[in-house]
C-alpha positions as CSV (number, residue, x, y, z in Angstrom):
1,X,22.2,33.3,21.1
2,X,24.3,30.0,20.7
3,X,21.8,28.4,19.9
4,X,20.4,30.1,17.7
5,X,23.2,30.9,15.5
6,X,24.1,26.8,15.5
7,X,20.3,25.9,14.0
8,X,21.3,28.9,11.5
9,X,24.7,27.1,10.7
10,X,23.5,23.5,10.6
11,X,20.4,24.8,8.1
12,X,23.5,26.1,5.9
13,X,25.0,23.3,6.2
14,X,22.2,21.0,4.7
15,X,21.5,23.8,2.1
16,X,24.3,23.8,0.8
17,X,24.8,19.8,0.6
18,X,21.7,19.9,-0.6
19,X,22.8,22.2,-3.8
20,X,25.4,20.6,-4.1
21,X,24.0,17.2,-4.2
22,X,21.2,18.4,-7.0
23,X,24.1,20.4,-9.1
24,X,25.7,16.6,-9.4
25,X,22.7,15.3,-10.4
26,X,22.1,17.6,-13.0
27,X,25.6,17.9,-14.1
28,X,25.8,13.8,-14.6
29,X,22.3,14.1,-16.5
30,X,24.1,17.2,-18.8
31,X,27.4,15.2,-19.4
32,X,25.5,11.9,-20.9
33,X,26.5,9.6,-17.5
34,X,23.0,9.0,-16.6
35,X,21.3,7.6,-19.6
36,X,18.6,5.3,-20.8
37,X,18.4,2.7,-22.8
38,X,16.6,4.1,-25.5
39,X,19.6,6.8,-26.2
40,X,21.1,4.7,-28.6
41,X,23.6,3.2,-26.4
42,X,25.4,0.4,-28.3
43,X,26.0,0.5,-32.3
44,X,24.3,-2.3,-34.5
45,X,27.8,-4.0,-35.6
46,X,28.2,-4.6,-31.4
47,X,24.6,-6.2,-31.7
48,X,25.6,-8.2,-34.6
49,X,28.5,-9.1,-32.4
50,X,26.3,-9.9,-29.7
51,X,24.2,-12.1,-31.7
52,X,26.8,-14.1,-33.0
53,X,28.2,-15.1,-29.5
54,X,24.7,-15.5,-28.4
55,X,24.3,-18.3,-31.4
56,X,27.6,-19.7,-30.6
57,X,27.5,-19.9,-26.8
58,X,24.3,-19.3,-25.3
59,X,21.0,-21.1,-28.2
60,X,22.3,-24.4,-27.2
61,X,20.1,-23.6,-23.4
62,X,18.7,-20.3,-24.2
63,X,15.8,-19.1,-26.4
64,X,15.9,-15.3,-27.4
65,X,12.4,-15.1,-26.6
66,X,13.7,-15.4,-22.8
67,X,15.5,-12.0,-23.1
68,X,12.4,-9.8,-24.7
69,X,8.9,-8.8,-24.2
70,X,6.7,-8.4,-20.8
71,X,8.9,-10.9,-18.0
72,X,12.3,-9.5,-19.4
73,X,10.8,-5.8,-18.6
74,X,9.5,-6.9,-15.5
75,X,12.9,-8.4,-14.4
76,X,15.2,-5.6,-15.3
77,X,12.6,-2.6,-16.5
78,X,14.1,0.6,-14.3
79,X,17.4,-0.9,-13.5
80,X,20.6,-0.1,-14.4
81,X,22.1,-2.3,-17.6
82,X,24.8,-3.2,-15.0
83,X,22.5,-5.7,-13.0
84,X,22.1,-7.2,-16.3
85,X,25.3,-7.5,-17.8
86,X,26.3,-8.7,-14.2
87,X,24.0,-11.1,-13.6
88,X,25.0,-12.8,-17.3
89,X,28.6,-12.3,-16.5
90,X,28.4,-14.5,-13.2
91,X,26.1,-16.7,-14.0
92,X,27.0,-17.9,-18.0
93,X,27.9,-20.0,-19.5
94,X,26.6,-22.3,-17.3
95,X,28.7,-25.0,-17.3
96,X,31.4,-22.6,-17.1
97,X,30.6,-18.7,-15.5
98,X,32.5,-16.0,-16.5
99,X,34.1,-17.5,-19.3
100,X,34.1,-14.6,-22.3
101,X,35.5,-11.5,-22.5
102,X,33.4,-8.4,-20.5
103,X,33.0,-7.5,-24.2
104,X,31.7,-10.3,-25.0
105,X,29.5,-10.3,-22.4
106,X,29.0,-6.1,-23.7
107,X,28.2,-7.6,-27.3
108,X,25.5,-9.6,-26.1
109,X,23.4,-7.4,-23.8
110,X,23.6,-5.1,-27.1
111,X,21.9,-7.9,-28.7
112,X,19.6,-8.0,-26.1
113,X,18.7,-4.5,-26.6
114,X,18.4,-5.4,-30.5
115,X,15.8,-7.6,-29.6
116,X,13.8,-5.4,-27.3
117,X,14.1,-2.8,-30.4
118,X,16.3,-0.4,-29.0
119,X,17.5,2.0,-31.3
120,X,21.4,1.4,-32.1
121,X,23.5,4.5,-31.7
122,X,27.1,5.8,-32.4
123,X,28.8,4.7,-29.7
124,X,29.6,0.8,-28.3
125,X,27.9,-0.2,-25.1
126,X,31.2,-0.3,-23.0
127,X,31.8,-3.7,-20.6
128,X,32.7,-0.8,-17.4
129,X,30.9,-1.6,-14.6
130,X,30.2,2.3,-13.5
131,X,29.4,3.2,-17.5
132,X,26.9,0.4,-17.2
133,X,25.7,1.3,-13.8
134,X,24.6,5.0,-15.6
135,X,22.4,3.3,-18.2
136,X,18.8,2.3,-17.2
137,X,16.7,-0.6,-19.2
138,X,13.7,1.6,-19.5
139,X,10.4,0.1,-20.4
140,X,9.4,0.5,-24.1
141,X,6.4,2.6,-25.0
């Protein structure tokens, strides 16, 4: 009979984490957390932004054909914008990492996602680390 009644409980127990767990999901999907991309997820004047720190810090070593088409995709396609905007924090400038603002750092990605033709929305790509974490680089169609 102990027995018994523990498989019951520990059954309820995973059910219920289990709801739980998926109600989350859902409920970060509803509220706008989890997000692509292609929602619209930095405003053009942030791109312009972007661009202009791009000319001013980054042309001198970097091409902006380096940060669009088919190896860009296959390097950050299906991750989160955070790898990204982490990945340029830490290791640019160059000659001197971490150097700008986060927003600066914000400003460019947007410009990245210029590039790539992302569709600029409403709302500023923000330089928070679990904001940027909630936004994946999907792949263009």
């Amino acid at each position: 009979m102990q027995t018994v009644f523990g498989r019951a409980s520990v059954h309820f127990i995973a059910a219920a984490i289990a709801f739980v767990w998926v109600g989350l999901v859902a409920e970060r999907a509803v509220s706008g957390q989890a997000k692509n991309a292609s929602d619209g997820v930095y405003t053009a004047a942030q791109a312009d932004r972007g661009q202009k720190q791009f000319e001013a810090t980054c042309a001198s070593c970097h091409e902006t054909s380096q940060f669009t088409g088919n190896d860009f995709f296959v390097n950050w396609g299906g991750k989160p914008l955070f790898e990204l905007f982490d990945k340029v924090k830490t290791t640019m400038p160059e000659d001197n990492p971490g150097t700008l603002k986060p927003q600066q750092y914000a400003d460019i990605i947007a410009y990245y996602l210029k590039l790539n033709k992302f569709t600029a929305g409403q709302t500023e790509l923000k330089d928070d680390a679990e904001a940027l974490k909630g936004i994946t680089l999907d792949k263009k169609k």
